[in-house]
C-alpha positions in Angstrom: -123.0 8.5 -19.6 -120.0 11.0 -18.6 -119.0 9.8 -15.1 -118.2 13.5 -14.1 -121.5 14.6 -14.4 -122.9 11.7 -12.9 -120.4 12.3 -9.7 -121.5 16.0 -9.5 -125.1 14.5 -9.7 -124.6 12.5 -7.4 -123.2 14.9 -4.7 -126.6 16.8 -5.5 -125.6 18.9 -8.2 -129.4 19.6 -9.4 -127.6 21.2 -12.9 -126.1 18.4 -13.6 -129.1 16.0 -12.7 -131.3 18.0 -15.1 -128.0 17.4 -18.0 -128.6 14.1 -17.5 -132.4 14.1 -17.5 -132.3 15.9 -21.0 -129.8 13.7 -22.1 -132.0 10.3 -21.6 -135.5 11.4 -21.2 -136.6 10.6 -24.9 -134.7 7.6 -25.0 -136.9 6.8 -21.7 -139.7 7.3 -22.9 -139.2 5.4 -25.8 -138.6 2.0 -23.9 -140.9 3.1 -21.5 -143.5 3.4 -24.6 -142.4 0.0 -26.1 -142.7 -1.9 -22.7 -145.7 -0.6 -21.9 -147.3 0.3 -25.1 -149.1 3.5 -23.6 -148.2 7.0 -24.0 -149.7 7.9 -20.8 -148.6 5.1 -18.7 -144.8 5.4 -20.4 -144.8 8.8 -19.3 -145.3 8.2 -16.0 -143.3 5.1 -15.7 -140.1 7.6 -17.2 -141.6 10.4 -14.5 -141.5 7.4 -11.9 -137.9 6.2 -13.0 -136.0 10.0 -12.7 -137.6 10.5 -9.4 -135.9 7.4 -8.1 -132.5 8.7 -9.8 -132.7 11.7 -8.0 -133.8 10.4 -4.7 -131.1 7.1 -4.8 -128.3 8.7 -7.0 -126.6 9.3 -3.6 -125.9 5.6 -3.0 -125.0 4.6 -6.2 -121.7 3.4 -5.9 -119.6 2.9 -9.0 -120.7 6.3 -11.6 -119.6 4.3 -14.9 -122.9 1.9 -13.8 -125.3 4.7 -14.1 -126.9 3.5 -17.7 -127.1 0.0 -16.4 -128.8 1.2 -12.9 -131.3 4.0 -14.6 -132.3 1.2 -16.8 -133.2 -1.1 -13.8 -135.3 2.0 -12.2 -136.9 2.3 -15.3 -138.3 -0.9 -16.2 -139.1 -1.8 -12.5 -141.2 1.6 -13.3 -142.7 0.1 -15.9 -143.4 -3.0 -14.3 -145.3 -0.9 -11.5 -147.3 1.2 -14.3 -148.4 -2.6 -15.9 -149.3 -3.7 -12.7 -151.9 -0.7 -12.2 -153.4 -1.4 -14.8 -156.0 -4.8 -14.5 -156.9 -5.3 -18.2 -155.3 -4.4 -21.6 -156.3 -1.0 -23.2 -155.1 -1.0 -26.1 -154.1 2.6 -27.5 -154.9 3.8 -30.9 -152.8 5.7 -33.0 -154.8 7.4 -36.1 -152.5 7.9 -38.8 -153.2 9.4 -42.3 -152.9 6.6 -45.2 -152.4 8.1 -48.5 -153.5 6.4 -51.4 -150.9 3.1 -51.4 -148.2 3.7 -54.3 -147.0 0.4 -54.4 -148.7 -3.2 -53.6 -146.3 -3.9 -51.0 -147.2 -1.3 -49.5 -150.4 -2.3 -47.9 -149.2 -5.7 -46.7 -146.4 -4.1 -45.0 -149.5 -2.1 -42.6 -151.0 -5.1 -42.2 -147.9 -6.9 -40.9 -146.9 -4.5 -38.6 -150.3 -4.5 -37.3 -150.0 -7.9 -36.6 -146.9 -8.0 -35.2 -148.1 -5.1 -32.7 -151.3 -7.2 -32.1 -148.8 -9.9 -31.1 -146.7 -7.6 -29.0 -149.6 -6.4 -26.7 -150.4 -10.1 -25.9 -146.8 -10.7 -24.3 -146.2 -9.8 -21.0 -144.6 -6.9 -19.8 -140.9 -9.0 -18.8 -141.5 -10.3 -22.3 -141.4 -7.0 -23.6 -138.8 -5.6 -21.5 -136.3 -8.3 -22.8 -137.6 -8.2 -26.2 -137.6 -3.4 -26.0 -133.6 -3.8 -24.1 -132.2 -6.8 -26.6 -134.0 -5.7 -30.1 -134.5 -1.8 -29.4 -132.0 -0.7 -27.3 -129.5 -3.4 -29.1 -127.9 -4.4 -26.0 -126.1 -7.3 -24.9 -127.1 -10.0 -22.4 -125.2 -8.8 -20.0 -126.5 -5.3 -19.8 -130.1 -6.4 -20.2 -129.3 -9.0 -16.9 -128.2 -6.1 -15.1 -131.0 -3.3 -16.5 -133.5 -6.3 -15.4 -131.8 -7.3 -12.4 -131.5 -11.7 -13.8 -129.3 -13.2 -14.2 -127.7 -14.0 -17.7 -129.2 -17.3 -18.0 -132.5 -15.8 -17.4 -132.3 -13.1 -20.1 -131.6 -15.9 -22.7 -134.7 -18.2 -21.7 -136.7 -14.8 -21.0 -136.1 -13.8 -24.6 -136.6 -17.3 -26.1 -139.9 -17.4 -24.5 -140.6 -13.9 -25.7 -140.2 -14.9 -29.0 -142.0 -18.0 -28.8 -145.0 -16.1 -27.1 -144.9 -13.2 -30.1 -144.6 -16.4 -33.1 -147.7 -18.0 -31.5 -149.8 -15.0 -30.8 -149.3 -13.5 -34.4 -150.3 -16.9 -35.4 -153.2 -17.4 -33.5 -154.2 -13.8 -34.4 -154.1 -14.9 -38.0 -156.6 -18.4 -37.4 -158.9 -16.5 -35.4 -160.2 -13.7 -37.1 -161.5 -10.7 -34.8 -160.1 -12.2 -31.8 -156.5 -10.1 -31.5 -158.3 -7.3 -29.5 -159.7 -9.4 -27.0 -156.7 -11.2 -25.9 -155.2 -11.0 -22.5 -151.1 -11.1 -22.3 -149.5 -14.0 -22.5 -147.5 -15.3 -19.3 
């Protein structure tokens, strides 16, 4: 993020604020989307997150930690928005299926079905670490600080996160019929 817009942001430059806002806001919504795994929720999660920005921008201290700091709001956004919510919901997406061309084409659906089965069952700090290392591609480091753990944490976090997604797409593929009924895995 450019430090000099973050300053004049910061010194409640609304402009600039809204720069920034246009600047991140898909990007938001897309971890926001992958945490959560619900459009609405994800919207008001990224809603949530850019409201705190504006309020605490002021006390931010150091501009050049703004990514690392927005993150944090954001996910702790997140982390409220999956709180709200007492049971899983899970969202359907209808997409059109042309006639498959090619064999693989098929299992490839049905993999990524599973795999987003599997994904719904973690929990929401499983799928923070899993969204900030995988999708975002960033480092342990900057996932510690966007989650606010330490280090050590981000490496046991995402060992158990992908521990938790192996066995539920496994146990989604014993059970048949069972995938939508699961509750998220701790």
């Amino acid at each position: 993020m450019d430090t000099d817009l973050v300053r004049s942001a910061m010194r409640g430059d609304e402009r600039a604020f809204t720069e920034i806002v246009n600047s991140v806001a898909d990007r938001y919504l897309g971890v926001a989307h992958r945490i959560l795994r619900d459009a609405a929720l994800a919207e008001d999660a990224v809603q949530q997150a850019l409201l705190s920005a504006w309020r605490d921008l002021p006390n931010l201290r150091d501009p050049a930690k703004f990514d690392g700091w927005a993150y944090r709001l954001l996910v702790h956004a997140c982390y409220m928005e999956a709180r709200k919510r007492k049971r899983w919901h899970p969202t359907t997406i209808v997409r059109s299926i042309v006639e498959p061309t090619a064999p693989d084409l098929i299992g490839g659906i049905i993999e990524r079905e599973r795999l987003e089965r599997g994904f719904q069952r973690l929990s929401v700090e499983h799928r923070a670490v899993l969204i900030m290392t995988y999708y975002l591609d960033l480092p342990a480091e900057q996932v510690a600080e966007a989650l606010d753990i330490p280090v050590g944490t981000v490496a046991s976090r995402l060992h158990r996160a992908r521990h938790a997604l192996r066995g539920a797409i496994e146990a989604d593929a014993r059970i048949p019929g069972t995938a939508s009924q699961s509750q998220p895995i701790e």
